[in-house]
N, C-alpha and C positions, 0 to 999 in steps of 0.2 A: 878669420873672417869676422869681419863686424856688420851687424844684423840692428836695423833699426827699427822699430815697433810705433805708430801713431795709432794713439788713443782714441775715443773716440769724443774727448775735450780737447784735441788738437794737439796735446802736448804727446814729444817724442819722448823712448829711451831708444841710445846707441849700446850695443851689449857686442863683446867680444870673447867670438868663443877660437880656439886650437882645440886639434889633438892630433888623431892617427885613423887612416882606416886600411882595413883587411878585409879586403872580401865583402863580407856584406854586416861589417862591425865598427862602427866610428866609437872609438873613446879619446873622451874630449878630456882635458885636462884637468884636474880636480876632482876624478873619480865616478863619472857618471858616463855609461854607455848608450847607445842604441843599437838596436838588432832590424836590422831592414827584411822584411818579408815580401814574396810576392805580392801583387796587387795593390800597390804605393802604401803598405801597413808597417808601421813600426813598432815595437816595445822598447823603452827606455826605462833603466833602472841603474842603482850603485853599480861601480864594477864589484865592489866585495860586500851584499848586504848583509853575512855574518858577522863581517867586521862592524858596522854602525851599529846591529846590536849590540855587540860584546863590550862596545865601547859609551852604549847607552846614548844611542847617536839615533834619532827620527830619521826618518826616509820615506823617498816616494816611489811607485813604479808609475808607467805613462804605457797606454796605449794609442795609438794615433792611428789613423785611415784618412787615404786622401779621395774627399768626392769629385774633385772636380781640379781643373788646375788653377781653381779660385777659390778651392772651398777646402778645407779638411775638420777632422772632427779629433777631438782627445779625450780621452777616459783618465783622470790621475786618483789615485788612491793613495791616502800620505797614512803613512805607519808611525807609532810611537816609540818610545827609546826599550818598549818592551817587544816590541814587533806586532800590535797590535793594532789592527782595522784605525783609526780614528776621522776619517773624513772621507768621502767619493766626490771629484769635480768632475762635471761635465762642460768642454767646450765646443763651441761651433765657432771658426774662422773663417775668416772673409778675404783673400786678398783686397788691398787696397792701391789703384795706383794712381 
């Protein structure tokens, strides 16, 4: 699926994502899943985040909730190659069309 994003200076990115789903689990190719919960909520994380530790490898998990079928919201917290807190994002999205 490729997924195009407009900025809010006009300019696009085209990003292309594959994977697999089961149930109520997409993993996409390159190692990073989502878990769909009821109430349009998802959590997104590595599929193996003992491995980007061990390997001294950063990472992030995502919390997401959908407000509206225009709106959603994401929580990301990016961890260090120690496994360590190092940053919390908060986003608010806007469908655009």
């Amino acid at each position: 699926m490729d997924i195009t994003s407009t900025f809010t200076n006009g300019s696009t990115a085209k990003i292309h994502w594959s994977g697999t789903v089961s149930g109520n689990i997409i993993k996409f190719d390159g190692g990073f899943q989502l878990t769909l919960l009821p109430g349009g909520v998802y959590m997104g994380f590595p599929c193996d985040i003992a491995k980007s530790v061990s390997q001294s490898q950063s990472f992030h998990l995502e919390l997401c909730w959908v407000e509206s079928p225009e709106k959603r919201q994401r929580l990301v917290r990016t961890y260090d190659m120690d496994g360590l807190a190092v940053s919390s994002t908060y986003f608010v999205e806007t469908r655009v069309y």
